[in-house]
C-alpha positions in Angstrom: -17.5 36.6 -4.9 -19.8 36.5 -7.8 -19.4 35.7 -11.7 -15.9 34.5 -12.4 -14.6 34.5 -8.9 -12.5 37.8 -9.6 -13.2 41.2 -8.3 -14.2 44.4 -10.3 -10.8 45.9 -12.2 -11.8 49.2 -11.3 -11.6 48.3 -7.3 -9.2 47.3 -4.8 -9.6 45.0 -1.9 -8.7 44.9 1.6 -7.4 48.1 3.0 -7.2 50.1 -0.4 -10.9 49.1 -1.1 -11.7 53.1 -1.1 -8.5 54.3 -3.5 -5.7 53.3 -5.2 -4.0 55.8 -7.8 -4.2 54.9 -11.6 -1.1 52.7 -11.2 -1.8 50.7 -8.9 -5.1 49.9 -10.3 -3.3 48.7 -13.4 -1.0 46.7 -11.8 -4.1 45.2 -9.8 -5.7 44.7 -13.3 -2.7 43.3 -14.5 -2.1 40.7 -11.6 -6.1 39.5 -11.6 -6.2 38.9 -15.4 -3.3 36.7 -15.1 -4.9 34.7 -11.7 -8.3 34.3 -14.2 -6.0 33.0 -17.2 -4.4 30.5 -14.6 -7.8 29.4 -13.2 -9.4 28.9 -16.3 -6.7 27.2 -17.7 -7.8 23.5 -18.7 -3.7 22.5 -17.3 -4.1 24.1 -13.8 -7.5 22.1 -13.0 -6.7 19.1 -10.9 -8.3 15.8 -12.1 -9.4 13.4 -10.7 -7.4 10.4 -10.5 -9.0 6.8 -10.8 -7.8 3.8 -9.4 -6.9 2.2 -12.5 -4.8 5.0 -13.3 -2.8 5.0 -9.7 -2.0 1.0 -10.8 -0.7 1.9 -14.4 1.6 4.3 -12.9 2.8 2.1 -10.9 3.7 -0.3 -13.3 5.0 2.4 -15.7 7.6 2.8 -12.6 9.2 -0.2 -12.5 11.8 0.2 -14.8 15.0 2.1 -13.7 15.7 3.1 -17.3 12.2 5.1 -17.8 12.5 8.6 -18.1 9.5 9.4 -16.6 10.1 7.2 -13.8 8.7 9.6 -10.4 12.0 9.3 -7.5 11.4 6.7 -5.0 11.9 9.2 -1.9 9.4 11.4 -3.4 6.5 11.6 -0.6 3.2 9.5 -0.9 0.3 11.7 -2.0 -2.4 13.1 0.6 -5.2 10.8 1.4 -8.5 12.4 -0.1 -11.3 10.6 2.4 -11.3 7.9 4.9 -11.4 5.1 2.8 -7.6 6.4 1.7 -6.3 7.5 4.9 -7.0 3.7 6.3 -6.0 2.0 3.0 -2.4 4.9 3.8 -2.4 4.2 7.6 -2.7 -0.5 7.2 0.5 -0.4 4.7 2.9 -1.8 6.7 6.8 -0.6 6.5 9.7 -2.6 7.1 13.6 -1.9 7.2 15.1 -2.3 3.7 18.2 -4.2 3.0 20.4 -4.7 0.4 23.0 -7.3 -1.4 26.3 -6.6 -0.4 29.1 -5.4 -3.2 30.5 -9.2 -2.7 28.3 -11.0 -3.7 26.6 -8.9 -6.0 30.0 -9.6 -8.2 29.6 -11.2 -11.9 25.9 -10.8 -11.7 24.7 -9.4 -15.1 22.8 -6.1 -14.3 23.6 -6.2 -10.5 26.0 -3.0 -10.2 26.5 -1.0 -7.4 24.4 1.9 -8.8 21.4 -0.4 -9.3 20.4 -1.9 -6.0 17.3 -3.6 -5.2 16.0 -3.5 -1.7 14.3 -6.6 0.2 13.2 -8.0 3.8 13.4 -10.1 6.1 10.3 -11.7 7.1 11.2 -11.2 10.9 11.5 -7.9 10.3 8.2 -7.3 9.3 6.2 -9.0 11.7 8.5 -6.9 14.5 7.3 -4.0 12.7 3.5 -5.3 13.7 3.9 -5.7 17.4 3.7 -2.3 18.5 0.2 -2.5 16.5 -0.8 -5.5 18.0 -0.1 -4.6 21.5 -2.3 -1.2 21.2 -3.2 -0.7 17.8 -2.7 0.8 14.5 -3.7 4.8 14.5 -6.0 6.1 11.3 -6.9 9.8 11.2 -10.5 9.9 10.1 -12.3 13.0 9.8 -16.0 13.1 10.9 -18.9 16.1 9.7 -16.0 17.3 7.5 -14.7 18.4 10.2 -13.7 17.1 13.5 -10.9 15.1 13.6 -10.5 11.5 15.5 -7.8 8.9 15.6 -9.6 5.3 16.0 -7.5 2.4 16.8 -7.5 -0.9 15.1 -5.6 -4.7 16.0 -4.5 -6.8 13.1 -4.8 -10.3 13.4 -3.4 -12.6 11.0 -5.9 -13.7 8.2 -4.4 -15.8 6.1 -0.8 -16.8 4.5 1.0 -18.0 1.6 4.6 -18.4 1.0 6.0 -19.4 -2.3 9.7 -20.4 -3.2 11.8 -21.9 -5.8 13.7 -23.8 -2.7 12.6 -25.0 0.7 15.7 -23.8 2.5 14.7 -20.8 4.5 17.4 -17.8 3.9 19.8 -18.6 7.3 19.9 -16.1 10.0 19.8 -15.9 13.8 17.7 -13.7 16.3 19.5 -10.4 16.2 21.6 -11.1 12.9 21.6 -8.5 10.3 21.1 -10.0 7.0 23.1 -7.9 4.7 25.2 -10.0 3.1 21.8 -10.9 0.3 23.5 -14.3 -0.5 20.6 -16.1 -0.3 18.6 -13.7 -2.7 20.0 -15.3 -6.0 19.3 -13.9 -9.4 16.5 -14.5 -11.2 16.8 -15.1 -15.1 14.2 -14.3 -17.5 12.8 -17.6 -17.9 12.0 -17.5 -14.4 10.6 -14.0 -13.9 6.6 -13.6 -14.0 4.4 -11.0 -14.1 2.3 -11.2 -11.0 -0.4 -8.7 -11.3 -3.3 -8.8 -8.9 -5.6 -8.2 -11.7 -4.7 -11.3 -13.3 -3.8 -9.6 -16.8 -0.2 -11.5 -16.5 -0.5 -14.6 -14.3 1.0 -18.0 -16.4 4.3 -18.0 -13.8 1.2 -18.4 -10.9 -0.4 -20.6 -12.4 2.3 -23.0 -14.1 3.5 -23.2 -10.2 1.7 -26.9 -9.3 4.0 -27.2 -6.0 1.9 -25.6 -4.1 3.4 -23.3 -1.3 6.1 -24.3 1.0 4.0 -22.8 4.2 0.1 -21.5 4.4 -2.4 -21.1 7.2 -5.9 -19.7 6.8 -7.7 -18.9 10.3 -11.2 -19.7 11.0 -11.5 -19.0 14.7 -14.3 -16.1 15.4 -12.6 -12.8 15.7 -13.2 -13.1 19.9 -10.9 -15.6 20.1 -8.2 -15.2 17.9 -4.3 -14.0 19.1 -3.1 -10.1 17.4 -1.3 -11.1 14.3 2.5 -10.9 15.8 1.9 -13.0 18.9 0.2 -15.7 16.2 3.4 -15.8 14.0 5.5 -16.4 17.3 3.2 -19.6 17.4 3.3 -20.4 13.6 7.0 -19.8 13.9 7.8 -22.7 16.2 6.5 -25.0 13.5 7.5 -23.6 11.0 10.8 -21.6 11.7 11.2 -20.0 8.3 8.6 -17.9 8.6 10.8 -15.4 10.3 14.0 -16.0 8.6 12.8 -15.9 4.6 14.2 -12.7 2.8 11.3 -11.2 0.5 13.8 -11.8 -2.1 13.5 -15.5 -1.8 10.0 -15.5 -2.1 8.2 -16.3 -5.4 5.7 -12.9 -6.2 2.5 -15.5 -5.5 3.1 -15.1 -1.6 0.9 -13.2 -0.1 -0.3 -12.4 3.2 -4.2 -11.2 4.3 -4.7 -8.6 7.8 -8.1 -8.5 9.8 -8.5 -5.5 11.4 -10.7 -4.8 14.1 -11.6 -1.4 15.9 -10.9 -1.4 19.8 -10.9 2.3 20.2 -11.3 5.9 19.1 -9.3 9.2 20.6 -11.5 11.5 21.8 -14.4 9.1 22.5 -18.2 10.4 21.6 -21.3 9.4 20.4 -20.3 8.2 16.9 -18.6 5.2 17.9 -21.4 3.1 16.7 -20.5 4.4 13.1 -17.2 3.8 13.2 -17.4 0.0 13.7 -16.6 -1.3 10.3 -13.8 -4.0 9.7 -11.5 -4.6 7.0 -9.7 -7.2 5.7 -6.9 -6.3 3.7 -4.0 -7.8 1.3 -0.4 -7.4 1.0 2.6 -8.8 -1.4 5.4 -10.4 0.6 8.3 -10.6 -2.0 10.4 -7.6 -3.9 10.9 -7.3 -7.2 14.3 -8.7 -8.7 16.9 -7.9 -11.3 16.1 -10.4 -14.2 19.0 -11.2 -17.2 17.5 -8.7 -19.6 17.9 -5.5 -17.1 14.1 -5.6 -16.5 12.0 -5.9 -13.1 9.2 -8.1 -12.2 5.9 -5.9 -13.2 3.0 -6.4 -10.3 0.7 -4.1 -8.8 1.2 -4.7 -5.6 4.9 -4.1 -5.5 6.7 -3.5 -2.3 7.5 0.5 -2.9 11.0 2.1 -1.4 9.4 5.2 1.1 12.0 6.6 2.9 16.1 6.5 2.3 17.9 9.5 3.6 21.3 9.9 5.3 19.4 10.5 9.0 16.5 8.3 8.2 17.4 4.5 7.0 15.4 3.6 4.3 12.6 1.1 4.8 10.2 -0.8 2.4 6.1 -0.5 2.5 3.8 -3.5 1.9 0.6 -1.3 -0.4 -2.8 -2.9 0.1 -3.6 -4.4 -3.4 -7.3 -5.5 -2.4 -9.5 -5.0 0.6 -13.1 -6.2 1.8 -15.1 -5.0 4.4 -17.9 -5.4 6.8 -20.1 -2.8 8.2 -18.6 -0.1 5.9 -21.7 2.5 6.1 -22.6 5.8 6.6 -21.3 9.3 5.8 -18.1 8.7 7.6 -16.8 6.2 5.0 -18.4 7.5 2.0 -18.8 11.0 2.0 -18.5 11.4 -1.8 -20.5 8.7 -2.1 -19.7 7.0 -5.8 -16.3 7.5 -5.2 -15.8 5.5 -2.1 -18.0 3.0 -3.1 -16.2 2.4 -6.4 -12.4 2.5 -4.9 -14.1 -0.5 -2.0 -15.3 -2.4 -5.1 -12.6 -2.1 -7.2 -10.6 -3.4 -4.3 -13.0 -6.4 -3.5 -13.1 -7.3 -7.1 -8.9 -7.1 -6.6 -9.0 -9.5 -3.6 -11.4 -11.7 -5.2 -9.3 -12.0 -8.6 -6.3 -12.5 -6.7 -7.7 -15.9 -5.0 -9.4 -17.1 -7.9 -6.0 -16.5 -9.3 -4.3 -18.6 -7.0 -6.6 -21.4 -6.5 -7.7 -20.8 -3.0 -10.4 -22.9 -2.5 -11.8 -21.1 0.6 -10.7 -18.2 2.4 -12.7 -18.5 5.5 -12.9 -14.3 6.3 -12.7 -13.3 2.9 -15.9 -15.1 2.3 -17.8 -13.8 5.1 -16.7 -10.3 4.4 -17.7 -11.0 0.5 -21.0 -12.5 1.6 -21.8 -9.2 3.8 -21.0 -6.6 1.5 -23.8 -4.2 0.0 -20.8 -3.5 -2.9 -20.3 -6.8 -4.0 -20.9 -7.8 -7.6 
């Protein structure tokens, strides 16, 4: 095609290249005037969406009331390059649950209609053994073409749990935790803007207790246990590690995943490229109800994906920041600027988030930060 993309009024295509009667030819006319007015059309041109924009509709979501408030069901958008297919594929989901009608009675803005989903913290790390035993899938897609699924292990990073009360939320191996008794309702002196950008932090940082559990690993990747087997062994001293609801948990918790490539379906010469780790960083508590009908505000929200009469609905854990070691060549970054800038915005994230909280050293966070060609 030449010029504008359409083809010459007075000429068909396809099988009636050679003739087509007066008629048709208008209606041919008719129909590719209308396909130019569409594609020239400044409101039919996708744009490009940037980061920043992705994080201020998210927070523009959080209130049940907005009109403009996109359904919770409706599907995540598709991953442009590989950068966003692993950032996609590393959000953990988890099995939602919700208070029960009982004892949801005589709260203020707590009706039936109006239910906010949590977790239980066992939940989510059985939701990580299948990855740690062989792996977590990500669809990459090499030369543009050919497509590969490479394999990576989490392994538990680092923690922090946050909570008004040191009483872990009660419940036995195999319980279901429906009754949300333990998630109590939060009034609006208590509720804090936790955004990872640190526009809205003084609920963090007024918060002098420190957390009620943390860990921060600094064995070398070889020697280290996949992430669910380590939280079996952090669980025996620490028991309420699998039996806190999200919903008990102050928004400052947190939780940071090393992942490491094992292997790559099919195998080939490329390997060598696809080598890079990551080290990303999830929320661990849900939003709640506050006294004045609105929702904690935060970034890195837990988001609602799924809830449909076959499919129960289950809770994902978005990566709000991410660094990275040995992130090169044209596998990661075939656009170039644009994956470079979504990895730094996403370090800068991880970085504000710490500095946020005070950590004074985050043993793999530092040595991805101090091995990064992105960095700033």
């Amino acid at each position: 095609m030449q010029g504008s993309g359409g083809f010459p009024p007075s000429r068909g295509h396809g099988t009636d290249r050679f003739y087509n009667p007066p008629a048709i030819r208008r209606q041919l006319q008719q129909q590719q005037q209308q396909l130019q007015r569409q594609s020239s059309s400044p409101s039919t041109k996708p744009k490009p969406v940037a980061v920043s924009e992705v994080r201020e509709a998210e927070n523009r979501a959080d209130s049940d009331e907005s009109p403009s408030k996109p359904s919770v069901c409706s599907p995540p958008r598709t991953p442009s390059g590989n950068l966003d297919r692993f950032v996609e594929a590393m959000a953990p989901t988890v099995r939602a649950q919700y208070f029960s009608k009982t004892s949801m009675r005589g709260w203020r803005n707590c009706d039936g209609e109006d239910q906010h989903p949590y977790f239980n913290l066992g939940d989510l790390w059985e939701s990580f053994k299948e990855w740690s035993a062989y792996g977590a899938g990500v669809r990459l897609v090499l030369n543009g073409s050919d497509s590969v699924i490479q394999y990576y292990v989490p392994y538990l990073s680092a923690i922090q749990l946050y909570a008004d009360s040191p009483k872990p939320s009660p419940r036995r191996p195999g319980e279901e935790s429906d009754s949300g008794e333990s998630c109590r309702e939060t009034s609006s002196e208590e509720s804090t803007n936790c955004d990872a950008d640190g526009s809205k932090h003084d609920g963090i940082r007024s918060n002098r207790q420190g957390p009620i559990f943390e860990y921060f690993e600094h064995d070398p990747p070889y020697s280290r246990e996949p992430l669910a087997d380590k939280i079996s062994v952090l669980a025996h001293r620490f028991p309420g590690l699998k039996t806190y609801n999200s919903c008990d948990l102050l928004c400052a918790s947190w939780i940071s995943v090393a992942w490491y490539p094992i292997y790559r379906i099919p195998t080939g010469p490329t390997l060598q490229d696809l080598d890079a780790c990551f080290l990303t960083f999830h929320s661990l508590s849900t939003p709640r109800s506050t006294s004045n009908g609105q929702h904690q505000v935060r970034s890195s929200a837990v988001r609602k994906v799924s809830s449909s009469v076959d499919m129960p609905a289950k809770l994902s854990l978005p990566v709000f920041g991410l660094a990275h070691y040995k992130f090169r060549g044209s596998i990661w970054t075939p656009n170039g600027a644009h994956e470079r800038q979504q990895a730094n915005y996403l370090l800068q994230a991880a970085d504000k988030w710490l500095r946020l909280l005070e950590v004074d050293d985050h043993p793999d966070f530092r040595f991805f930060a101090s091995h990064n060609t992105f960095w700033r």
